[in-house]
C-alpha positions as a LaTeX table, in Angstrom:
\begin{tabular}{lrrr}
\hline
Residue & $x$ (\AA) & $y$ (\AA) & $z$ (\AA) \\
\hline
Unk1 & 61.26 & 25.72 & $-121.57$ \\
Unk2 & 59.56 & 26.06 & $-117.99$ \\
Unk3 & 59.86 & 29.47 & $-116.72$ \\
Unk4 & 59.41 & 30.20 & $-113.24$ \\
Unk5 & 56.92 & 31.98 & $-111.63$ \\
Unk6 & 56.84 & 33.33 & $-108.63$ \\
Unk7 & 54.14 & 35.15 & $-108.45$ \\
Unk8 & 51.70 & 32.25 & $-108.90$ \\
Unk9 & 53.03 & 30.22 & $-105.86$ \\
Unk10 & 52.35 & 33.31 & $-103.80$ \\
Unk11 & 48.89 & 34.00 & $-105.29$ \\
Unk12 & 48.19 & 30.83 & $-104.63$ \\
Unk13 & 49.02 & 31.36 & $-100.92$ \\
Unk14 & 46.49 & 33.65 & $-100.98$ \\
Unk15 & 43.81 & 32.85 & $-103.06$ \\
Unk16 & 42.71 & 29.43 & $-101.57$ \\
Unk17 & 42.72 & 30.33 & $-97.94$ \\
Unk18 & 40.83 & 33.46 & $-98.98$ \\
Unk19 & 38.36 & 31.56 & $-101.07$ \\
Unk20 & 38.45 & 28.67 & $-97.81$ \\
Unk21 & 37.08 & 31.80 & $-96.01$ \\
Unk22 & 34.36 & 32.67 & $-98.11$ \\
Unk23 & 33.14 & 29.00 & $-99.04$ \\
Unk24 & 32.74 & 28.64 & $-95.14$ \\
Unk25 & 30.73 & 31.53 & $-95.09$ \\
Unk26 & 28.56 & 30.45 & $-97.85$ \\
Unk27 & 27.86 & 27.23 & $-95.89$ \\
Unk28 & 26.99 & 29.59 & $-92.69$ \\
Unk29 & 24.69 & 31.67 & $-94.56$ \\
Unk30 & 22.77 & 28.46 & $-95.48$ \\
Unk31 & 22.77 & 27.08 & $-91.92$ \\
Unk32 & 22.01 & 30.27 & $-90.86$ \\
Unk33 & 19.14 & 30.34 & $-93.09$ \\
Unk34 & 17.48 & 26.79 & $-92.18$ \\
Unk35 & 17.62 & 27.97 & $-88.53$ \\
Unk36 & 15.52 & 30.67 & $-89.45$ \\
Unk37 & 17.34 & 33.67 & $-89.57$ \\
Unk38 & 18.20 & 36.03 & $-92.03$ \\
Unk39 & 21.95 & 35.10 & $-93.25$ \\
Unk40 & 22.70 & 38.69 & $-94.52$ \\
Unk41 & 21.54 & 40.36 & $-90.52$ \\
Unk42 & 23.96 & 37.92 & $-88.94$ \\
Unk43 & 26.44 & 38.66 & $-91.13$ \\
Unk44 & 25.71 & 42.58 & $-89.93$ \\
Unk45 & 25.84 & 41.59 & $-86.05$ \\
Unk46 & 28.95 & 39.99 & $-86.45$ \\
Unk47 & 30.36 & 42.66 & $-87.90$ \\
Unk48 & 28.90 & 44.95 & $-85.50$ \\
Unk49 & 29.51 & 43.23 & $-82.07$ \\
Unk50 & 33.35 & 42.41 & $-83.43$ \\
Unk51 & 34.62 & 46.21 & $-85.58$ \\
Unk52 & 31.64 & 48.06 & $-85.05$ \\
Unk53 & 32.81 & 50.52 & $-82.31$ \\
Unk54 & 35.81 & 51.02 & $-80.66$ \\
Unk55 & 33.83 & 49.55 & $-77.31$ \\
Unk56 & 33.60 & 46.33 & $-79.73$ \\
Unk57 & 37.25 & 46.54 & $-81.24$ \\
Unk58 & 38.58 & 45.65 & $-77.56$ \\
Unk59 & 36.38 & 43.01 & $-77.00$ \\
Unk60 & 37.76 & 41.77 & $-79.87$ \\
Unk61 & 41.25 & 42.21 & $-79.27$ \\
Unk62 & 41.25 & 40.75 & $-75.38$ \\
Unk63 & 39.63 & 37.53 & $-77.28$ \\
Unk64 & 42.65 & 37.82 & $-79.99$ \\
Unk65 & 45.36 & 37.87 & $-77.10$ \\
Unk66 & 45.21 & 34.03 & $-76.13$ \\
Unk67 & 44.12 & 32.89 & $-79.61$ \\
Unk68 & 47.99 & 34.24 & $-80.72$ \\
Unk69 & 49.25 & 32.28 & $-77.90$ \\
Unk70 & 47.62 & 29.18 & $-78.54$ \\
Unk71 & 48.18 & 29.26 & $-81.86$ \\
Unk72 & 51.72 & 29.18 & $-82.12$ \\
Unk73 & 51.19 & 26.29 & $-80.01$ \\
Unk74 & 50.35 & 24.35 & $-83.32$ \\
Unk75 & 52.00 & 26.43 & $-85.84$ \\
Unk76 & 55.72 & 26.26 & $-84.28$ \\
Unk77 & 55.70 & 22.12 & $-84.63$ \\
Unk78 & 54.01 & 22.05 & $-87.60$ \\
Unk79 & 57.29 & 23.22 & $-89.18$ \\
Unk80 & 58.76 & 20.20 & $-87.97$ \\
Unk81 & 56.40 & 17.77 & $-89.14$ \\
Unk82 & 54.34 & 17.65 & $-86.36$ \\
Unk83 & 50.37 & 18.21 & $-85.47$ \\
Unk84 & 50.62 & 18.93 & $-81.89$ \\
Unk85 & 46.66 & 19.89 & $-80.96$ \\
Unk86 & 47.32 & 19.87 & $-76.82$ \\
Unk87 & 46.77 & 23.79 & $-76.78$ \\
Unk88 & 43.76 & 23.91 & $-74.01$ \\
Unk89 & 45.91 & 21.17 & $-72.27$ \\
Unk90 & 49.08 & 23.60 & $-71.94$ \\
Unk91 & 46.72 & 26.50 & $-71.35$ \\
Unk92 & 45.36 & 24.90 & $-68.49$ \\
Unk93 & 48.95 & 23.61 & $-66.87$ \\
Unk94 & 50.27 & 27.19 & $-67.69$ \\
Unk95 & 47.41 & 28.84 & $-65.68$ \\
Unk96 & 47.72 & 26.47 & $-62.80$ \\
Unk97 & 51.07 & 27.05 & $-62.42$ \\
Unk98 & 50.81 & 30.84 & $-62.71$ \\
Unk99 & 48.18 & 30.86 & $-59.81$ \\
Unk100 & 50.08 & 28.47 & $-57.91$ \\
Unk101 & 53.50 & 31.28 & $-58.40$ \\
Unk102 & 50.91 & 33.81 & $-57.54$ \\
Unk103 & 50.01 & 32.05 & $-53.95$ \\
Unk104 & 53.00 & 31.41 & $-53.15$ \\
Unk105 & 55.90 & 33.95 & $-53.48$ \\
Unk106 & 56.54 & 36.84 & $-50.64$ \\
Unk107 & 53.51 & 39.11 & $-51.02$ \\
Unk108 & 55.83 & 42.13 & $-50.17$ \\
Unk109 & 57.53 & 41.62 & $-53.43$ \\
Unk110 & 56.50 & 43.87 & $-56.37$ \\
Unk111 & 53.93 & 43.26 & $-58.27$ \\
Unk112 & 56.11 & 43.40 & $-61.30$ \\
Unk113 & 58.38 & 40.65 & $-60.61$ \\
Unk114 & 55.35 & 38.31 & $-59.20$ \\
Unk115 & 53.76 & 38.89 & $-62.34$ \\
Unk116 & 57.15 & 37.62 & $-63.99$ \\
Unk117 & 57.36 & 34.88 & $-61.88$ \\
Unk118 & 53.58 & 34.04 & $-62.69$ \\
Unk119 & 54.43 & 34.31 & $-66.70$ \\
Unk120 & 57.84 & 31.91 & $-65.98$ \\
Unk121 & 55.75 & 29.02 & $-64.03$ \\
Unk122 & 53.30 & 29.34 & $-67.08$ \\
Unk123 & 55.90 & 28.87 & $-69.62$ \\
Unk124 & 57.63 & 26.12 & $-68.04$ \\
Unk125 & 54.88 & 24.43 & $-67.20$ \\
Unk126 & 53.32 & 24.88 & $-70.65$ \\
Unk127 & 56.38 & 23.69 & $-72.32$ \\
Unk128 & 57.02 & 20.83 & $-70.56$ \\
Unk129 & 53.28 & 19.64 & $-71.25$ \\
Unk130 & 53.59 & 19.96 & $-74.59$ \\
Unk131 & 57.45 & 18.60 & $-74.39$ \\
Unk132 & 55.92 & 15.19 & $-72.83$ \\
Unk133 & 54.19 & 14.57 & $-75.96$ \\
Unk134 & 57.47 & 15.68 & $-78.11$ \\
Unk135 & 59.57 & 13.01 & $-75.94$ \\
Unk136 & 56.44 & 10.35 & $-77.10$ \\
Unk137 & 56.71 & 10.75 & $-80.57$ \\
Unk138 & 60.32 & 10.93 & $-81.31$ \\
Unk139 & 61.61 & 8.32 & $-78.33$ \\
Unk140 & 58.73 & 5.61 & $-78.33$ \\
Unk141 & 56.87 & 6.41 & $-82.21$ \\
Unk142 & 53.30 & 7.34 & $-80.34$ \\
Unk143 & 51.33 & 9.59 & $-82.75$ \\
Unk144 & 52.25 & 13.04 & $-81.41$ \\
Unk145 & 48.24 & 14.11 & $-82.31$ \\
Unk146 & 46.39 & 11.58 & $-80.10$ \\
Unk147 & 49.00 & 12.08 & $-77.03$ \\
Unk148 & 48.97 & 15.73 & $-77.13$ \\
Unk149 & 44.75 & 15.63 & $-77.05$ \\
Unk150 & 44.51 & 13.38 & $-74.21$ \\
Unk151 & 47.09 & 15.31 & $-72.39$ \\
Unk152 & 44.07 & 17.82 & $-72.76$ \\
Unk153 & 41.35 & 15.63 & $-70.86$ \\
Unk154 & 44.47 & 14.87 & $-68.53$ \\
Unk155 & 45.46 & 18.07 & $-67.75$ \\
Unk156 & 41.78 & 19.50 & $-66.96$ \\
Unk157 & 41.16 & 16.39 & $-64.41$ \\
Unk158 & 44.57 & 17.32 & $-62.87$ \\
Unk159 & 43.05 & 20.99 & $-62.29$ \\
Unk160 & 39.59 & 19.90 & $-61.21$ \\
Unk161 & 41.14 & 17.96 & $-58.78$ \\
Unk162 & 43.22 & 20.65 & $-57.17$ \\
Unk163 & 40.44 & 23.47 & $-56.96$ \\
Unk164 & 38.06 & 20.82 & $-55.88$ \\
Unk165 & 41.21 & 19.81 & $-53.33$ \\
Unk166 & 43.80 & 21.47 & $-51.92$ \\
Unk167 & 43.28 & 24.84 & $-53.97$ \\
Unk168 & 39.70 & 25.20 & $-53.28$ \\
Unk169 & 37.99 & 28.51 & $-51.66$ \\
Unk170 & 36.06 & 27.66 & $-48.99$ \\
Unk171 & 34.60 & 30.85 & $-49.36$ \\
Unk172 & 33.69 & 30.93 & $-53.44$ \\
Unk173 & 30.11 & 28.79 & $-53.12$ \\
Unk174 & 29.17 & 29.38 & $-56.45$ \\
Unk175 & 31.23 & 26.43 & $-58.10$ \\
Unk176 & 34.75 & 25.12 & $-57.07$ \\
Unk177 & 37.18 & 27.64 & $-57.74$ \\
Unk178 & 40.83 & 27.95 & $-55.90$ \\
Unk179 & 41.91 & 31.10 & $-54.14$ \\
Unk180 & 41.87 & 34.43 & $-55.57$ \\
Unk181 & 45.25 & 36.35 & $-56.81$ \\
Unk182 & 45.87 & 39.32 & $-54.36$ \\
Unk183 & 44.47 & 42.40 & $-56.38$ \\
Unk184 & 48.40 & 44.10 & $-56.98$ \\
Unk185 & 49.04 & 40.76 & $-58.79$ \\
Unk186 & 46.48 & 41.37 & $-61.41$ \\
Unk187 & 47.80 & 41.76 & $-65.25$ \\
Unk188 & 46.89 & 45.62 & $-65.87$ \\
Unk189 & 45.57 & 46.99 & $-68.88$ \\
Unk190 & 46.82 & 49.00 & $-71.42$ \\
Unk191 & 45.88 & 52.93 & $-71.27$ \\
Unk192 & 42.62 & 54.30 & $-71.69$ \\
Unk193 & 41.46 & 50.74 & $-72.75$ \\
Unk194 & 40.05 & 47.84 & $-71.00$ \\
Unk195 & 42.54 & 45.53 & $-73.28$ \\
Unk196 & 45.27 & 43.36 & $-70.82$ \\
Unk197 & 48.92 & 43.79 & $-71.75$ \\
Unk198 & 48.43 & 40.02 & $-72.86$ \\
Unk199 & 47.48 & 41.59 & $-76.45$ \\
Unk200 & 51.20 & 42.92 & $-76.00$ \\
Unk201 & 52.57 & 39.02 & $-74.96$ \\
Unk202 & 50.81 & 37.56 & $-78.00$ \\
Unk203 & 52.15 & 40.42 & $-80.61$ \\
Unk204 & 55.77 & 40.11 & $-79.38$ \\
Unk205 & 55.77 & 36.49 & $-79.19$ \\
Unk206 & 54.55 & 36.00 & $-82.77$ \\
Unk207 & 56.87 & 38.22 & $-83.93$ \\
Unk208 & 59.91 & 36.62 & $-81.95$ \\
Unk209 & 58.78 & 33.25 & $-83.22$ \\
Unk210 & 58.93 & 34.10 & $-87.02$ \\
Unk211 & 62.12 & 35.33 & $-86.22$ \\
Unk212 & 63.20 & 32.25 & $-84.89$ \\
Unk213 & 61.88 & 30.24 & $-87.21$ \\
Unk214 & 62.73 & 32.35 & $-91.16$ \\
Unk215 & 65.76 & 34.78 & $-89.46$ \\
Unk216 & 67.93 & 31.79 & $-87.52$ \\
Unk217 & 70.06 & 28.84 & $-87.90$ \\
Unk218 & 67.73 & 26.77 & $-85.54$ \\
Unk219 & 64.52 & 27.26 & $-87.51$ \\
Unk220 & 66.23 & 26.54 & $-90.70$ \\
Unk221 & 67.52 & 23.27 & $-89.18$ \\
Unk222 & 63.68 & 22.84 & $-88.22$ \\
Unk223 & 62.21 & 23.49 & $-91.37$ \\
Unk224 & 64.65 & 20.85 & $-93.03$ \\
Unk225 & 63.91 & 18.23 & $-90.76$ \\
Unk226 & 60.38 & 19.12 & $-91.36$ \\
Unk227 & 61.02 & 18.57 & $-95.10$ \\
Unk228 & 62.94 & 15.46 & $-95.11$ \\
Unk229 & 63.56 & 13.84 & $-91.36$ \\
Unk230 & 65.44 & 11.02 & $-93.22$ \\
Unk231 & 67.86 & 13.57 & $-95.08$ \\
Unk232 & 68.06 & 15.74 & $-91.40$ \\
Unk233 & 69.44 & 12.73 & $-89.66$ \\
Unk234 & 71.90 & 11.99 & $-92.57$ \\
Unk235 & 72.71 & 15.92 & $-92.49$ \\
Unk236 & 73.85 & 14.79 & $-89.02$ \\
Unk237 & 70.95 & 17.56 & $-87.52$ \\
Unk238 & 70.27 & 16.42 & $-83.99$ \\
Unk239 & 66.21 & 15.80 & $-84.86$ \\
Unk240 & 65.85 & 14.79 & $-81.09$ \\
Unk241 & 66.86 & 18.08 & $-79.48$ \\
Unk242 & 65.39 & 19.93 & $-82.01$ \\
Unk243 & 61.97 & 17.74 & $-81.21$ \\
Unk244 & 61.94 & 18.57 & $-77.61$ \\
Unk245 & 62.99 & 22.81 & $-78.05$ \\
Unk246 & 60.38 & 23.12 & $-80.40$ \\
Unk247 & 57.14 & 21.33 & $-78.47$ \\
Unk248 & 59.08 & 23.16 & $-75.42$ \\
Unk249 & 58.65 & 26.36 & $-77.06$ \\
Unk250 & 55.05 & 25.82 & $-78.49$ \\
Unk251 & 53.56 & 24.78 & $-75.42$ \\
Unk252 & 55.36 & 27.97 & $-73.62$ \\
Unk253 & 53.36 & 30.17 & $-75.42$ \\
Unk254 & 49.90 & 28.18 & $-74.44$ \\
Unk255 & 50.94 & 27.79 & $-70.86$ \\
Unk256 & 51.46 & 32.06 & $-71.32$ \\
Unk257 & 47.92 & 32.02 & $-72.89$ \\
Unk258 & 46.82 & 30.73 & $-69.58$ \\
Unk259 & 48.78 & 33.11 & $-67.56$ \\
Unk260 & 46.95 & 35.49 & $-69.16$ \\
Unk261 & 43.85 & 34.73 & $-68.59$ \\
Unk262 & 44.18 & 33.95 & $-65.17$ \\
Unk263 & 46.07 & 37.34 & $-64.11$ \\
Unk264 & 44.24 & 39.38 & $-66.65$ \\
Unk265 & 40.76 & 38.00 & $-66.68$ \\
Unk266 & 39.26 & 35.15 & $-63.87$ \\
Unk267 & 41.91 & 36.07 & $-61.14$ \\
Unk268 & 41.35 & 32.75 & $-59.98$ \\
Unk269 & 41.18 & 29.10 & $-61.76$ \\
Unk270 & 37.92 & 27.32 & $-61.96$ \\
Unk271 & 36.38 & 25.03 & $-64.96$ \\
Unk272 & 35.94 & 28.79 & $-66.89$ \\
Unk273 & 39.47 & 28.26 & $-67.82$ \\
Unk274 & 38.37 & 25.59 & $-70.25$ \\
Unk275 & 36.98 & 28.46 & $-72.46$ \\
Unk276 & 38.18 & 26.72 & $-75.75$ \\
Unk277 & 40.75 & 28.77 & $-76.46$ \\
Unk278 & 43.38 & 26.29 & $-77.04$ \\
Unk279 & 40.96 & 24.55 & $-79.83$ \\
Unk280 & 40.38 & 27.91 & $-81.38$ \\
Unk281 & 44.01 & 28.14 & $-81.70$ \\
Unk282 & 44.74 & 25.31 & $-83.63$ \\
Unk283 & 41.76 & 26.97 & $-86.13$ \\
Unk284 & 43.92 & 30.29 & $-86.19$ \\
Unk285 & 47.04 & 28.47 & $-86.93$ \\
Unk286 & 45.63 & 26.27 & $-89.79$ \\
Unk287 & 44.12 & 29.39 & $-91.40$ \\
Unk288 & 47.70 & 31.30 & $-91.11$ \\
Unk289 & 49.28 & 28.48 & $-92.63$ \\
Unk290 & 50.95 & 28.07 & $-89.64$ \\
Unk291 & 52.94 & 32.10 & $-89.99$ \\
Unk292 & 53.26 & 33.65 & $-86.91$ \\
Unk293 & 52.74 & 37.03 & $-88.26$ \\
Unk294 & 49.81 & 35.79 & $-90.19$ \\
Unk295 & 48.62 & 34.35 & $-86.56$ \\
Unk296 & 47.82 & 38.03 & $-85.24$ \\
Unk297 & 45.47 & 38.80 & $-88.34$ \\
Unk298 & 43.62 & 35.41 & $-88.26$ \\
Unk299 & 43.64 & 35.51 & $-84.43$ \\
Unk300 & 41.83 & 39.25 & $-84.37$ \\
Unk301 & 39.47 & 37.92 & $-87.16$ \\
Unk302 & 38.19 & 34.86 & $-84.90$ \\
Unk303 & 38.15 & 36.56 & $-81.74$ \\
Unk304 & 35.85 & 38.99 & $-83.34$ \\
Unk305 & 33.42 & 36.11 & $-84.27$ \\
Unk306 & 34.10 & 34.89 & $-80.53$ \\
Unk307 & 33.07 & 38.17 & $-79.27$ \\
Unk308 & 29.70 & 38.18 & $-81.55$ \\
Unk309 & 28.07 & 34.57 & $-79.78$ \\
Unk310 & 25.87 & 37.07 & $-77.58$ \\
Unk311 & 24.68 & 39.44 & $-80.13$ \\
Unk312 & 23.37 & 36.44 & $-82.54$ \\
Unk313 & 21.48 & 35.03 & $-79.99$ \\
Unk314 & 19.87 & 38.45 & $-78.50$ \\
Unk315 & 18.88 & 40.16 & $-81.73$ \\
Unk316 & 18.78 & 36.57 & $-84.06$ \\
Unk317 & 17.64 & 33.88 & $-81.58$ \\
Unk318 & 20.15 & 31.78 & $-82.54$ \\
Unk319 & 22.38 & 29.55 & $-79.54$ \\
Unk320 & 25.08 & 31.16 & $-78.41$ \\
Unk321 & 27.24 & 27.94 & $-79.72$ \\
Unk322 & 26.31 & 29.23 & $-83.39$ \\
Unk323 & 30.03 & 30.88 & $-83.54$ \\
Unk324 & 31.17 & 27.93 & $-82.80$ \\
Unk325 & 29.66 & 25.72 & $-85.46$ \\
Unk326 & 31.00 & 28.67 & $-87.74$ \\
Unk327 & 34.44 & 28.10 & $-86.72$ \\
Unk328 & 34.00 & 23.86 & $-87.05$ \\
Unk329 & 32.72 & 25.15 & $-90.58$ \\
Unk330 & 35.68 & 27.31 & $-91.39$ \\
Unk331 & 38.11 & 24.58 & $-89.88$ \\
Unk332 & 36.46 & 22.14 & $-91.97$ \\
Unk333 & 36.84 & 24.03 & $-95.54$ \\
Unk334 & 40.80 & 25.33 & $-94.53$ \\
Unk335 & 41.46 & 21.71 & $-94.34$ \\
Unk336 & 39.78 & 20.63 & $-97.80$ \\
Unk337 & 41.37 & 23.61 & $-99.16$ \\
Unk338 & 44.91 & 22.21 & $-98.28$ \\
Unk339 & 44.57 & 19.58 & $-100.50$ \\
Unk340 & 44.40 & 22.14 & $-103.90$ \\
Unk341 & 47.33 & 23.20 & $-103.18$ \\
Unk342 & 50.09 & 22.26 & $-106.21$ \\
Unk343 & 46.96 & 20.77 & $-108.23$ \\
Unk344 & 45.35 & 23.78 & $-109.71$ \\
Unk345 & 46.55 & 24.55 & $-113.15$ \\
Unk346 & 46.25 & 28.74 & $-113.01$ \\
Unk347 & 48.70 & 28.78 & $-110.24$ \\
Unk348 & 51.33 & 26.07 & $-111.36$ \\
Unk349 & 54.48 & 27.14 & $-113.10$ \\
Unk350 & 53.51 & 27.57 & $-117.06$ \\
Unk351 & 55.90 & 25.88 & $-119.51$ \\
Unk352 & 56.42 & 28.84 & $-122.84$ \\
Unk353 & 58.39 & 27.99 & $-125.90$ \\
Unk354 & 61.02 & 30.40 & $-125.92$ \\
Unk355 & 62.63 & 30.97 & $-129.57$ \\
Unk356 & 66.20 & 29.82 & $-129.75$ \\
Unk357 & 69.04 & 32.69 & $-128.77$ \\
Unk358 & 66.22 & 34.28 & $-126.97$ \\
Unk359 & 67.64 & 34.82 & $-123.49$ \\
Unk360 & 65.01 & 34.01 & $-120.43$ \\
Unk361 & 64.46 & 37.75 & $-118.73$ \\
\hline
\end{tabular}
């Protein structure tokens, strides 16, 4: 008789990302190692520049903000079926439309509702970036992956050409940037910390987005079609709407991401809005197995190795692009580690002979 299990399937939820995790760190140690440097130190500095001190804990957490932003980018159509890796694209559109708000509206308004103006233009314009390549997939059959990454490359020539155009300040020398926000615009930060209130944007929206997705009649409806989009249309589920909400709402919260960063952190938009953000995003949700709440952890976890680049090459000599072959190294082992999933015998259902008129507790 097969008795179920439960606990397996949810060890094995943990388990394999966790040993993902530390497989990827084994492989840094050795890189780590042929570059010359002692694995174990690094190890220490990353530590160190990302929870060592509370001066290090907010570095770490105005890195995390965006990352649980751009993250749900991926992970909200990925319960639909669909890979959707156009985060730095949205982040971009959603930060050039914020600034755009921000130069714009009356000046004498206050600062409050110019800031919600700015986070509106960033949704929309997020949304409707990442709707485009929604509308591709489900109306015309073009693979929803490729479209949303050149919508990237589009989307950053679309902003280069502004700042470089009609945006640019003629008084910023330095590189082509646009026109700065006026100071009372500025996203504040929280008290007695030099952490943006975009830390409180990404916590609410992950937790309004699992929500949505486990607590509501519209994610379940997602979540089948994501199953079976062959049973969802004969369920008579309308797969097209839900296509085009969900990619709406996914690239809302990347176009946020970049409302954040441009009210919170560069004040005005330049080629430093291309920070890779949106591509460590689609790491964080791949890791969280594409949970929201699981986003925050994952997100504070990689923005701490974001925040350690400068340490590792001051007291290690290595490039400051090491964290970023670390994080191609993680991404590379959560995605072999997908495949064990269902196929290892310790965490599949066990079958036990029960004697007969024994009852199944």
């Amino acid at each position: 008789m097969l008795i179920s299990q439960p606990w397996r399937r949810s060890a094995e939820a943990v388990v394999i990302p966790i040993a993902a995790i530390l497989a990827a760190l084994l492989i840094f140690g050795i890189f780590c190692a042929i570059a010359g440097a002692n694995p174990f130190g690094v190890y220490g500095s990353i530590y160190k520049a990302a929870f060592g001190s509370w001066s290090a804990w907010q570095n770490t957490l105005i890195r995390a903000a965006p990352l649980m932003l751009t993250a749900l980018c991926t992970a909200l159509p990925a319960r639909l079926g669909l890979v959707i890796i156009g985060n730095e694209g949205a982040l971009v559109m959603g930060g050039l439309a914020a600034l755009v708000v921000g130069l714009t509206v009356n000046t004498a308004l206050p600062p409050l509702l110019v800031q919600v103006a700015m986070a509106l233009g960033g949704i929309v314009a997020g949304g409707l970036w990442i709707m485009l390549a929604g509308a591709l997939r489900y109306y015309r059959g073009v693979n929803e992956t490729i479209s949303s990454l050149l919508l990237n490359y589009i989307a950053i020539a679309f902003m280069n050409h502004l700042v470089e155009g009609p945006l640019r300040d003629p008084n910023f020398v330095t590189k082509p940037s646009s026109f700065e926000l006026a100071q009372a615009n500025w996203l504040g930060t929280l008290p007695a910390t030099r952490v943006h209130f975009g830390l409180l944007y990404g916590l609410v929206a992950c937790i309004i987005a699992y929500l949505l997705i486990q607590r509501t009649t519209f994610g379940f409806a997602a979540r089948t079609a994501g199953g079976n989009i062959r049973a969802a249309r004969i369920a008579g589920l309308p797969v097209g709407r839900l296509t085009l909400a969900i990619c709406f709402l996914a690239g809302s919260c990347a176009g946020l991401a970049g409302m954040v960063e441009i009210a919170a952190v560069q004040r005005r938009i330049n080629e430093s809005i291309v920070s890779n953000y949106g591509y460590s995003g689609i790491l964080v949700a791949f890791v969280s197995r594409h949970n929201p709440l699981a986003t925050v952890l994952v997100a504070v976890m990689l923005g701490g190795i974001l925040a350690s680049g400068g340490i590792l090459q001051r007291s290690h000599g290595l490039p400051d692009a090491t964290v970023l072959v670390f994080q191609g190294i993680v991404f590379l082992c959560v995605l072999f580690s997908d495949s064990l999933y269902g196929r290892l015998s310790f965490f599949q259902e066990q079958t036990v002979v029960q004697p007969k008129g024994t009852a199944v507790a």
